[in-house]
Structures are given as C-alpha cells and as structure tokens.
N, C-alpha and C positions, 0 to 999 in steps of 0.2 A: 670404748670406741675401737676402732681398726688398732690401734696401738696401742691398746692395754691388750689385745689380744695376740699382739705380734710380739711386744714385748712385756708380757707379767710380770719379768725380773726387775725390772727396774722400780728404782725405789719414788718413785713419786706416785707410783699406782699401791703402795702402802699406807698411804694418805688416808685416812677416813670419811672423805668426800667420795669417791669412789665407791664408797660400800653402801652411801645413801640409798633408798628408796628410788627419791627426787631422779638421781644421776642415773638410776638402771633404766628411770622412763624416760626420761634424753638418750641413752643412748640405744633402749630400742627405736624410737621415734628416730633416730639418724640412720641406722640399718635400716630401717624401711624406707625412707628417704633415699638410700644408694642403692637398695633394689629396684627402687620404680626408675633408678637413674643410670642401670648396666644397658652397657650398647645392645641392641640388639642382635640375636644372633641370623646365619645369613635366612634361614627359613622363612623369618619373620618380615627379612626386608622383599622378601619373592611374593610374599603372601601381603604386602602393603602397597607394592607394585602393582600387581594380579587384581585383587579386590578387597578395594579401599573401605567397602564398607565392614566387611568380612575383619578384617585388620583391625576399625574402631572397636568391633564389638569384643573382638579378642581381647584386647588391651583394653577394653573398661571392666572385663570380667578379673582381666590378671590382677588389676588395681584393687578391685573391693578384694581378691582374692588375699594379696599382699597385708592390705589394710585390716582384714581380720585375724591375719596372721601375728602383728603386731599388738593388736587389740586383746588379743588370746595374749599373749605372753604379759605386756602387763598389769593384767587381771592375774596371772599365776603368781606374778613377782609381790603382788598386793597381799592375796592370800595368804603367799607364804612369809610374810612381815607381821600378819593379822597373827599367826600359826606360830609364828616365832615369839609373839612376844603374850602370846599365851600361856606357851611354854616355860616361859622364861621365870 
C-alpha cells in the first residue's frame, strides 16, 4: 500500500505476507480504489458544471478505464506467480 511504498525500509514490510500473491491483489484493488477516489482536478469541475451529461459519460469512461487498468496488473502479477513457480 501507500506505505510500503513510502516506506520499504521498514522492517514489517520484510514480513512475508507482503510478498503474497493474495496481498499484491489487495493492494492493487486499494490503488484503484484511491484512484477513482482523487479530487478532481479544476477542468473536470468546469466541465461537470457546463455539461452534466458530458461529465457522466467522462467519468464512466475513466472508471472502466481505471478498472481495466487494475484488472491488467493482476492478471500479470498472476502470470508471473504461474512463471515463477515453473521456474522454480
């Protein structure tokens, strides 16, 4: 999460829960969650002001856009678990 990123030195992120599968899809699922949850910037509020419909359609595009973004990443993190322990 935000704080294993802020802080990797710290020794509780040595833990080997951390390194889970399980934990990498929590905590891309949480990044997407505070992406769909960043204020918006002011363009977005002129254009939600202006035209509201114009606005929804934006912000359901950015949504599935987010949502496959996260959906990609843990498909690769899967992969490369599949890949790693073929390896192995």
């Amino acid at each position: 999460m935000l704080w294993r990123r802020e802080f990797p030195w710290h020794p509780i992120f040595k833990d080997p829960l951390f390194q889970t599968t399980e934990y990498k899809a929590f905590e891309l699922s949480i990044y997407g969650a505070l992406a769909m949850a960043v204020d918006e910037d002011s363009h977005s509020l002129a254009i939600q002001k202006a035209m509201p419909a114009l606005n929804d359609r934006l912000r359901t595009m950015t949504g599935v856009i987010q949502t496959g973004q996260v959906t990609h990443a843990q498909a690769l993190r899967s992969l490369e678990g599949i890949i790693a322990s073929k390896v192995s």
